[in-house]
C-alpha positions in Angstrom: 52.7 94.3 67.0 49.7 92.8 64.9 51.7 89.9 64.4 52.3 89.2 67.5 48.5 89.6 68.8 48.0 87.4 65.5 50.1 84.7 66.5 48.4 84.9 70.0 45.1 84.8 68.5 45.8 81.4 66.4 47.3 79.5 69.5 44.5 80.5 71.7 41.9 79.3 68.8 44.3 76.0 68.7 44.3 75.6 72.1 40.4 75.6 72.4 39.8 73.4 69.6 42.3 70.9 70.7 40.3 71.3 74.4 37.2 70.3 72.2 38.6 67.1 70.7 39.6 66.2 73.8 36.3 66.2 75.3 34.6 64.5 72.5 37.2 61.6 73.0 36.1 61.3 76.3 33.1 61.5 76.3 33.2 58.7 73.2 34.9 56.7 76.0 32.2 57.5 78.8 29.3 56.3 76.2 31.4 53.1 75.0 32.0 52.2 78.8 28.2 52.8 80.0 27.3 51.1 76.5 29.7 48.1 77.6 28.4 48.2 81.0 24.5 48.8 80.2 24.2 52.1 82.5 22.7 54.7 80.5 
């Protein structure tokens, strides 16, 4: 069973810092396009 909750435990931290990367990406793409656009 501790494998199991293990295994759960590692997707669910993979999960979340894949979520995070995302974000960062788009909010990269946000600054380039207000940058771009000269809205700050």
């Amino acid at each position: 069973m501790d494998k199991a909750s293990d295994a759960a435990q590692s997707a669910k931290e993979s999960i979340q810092a894949g979520g995070q990367q995302v974000k960062a990406k788009a909010q990269g793409a946000v600054d380039a396009l207000k940058d771009a656009t000269g809205t700050k």
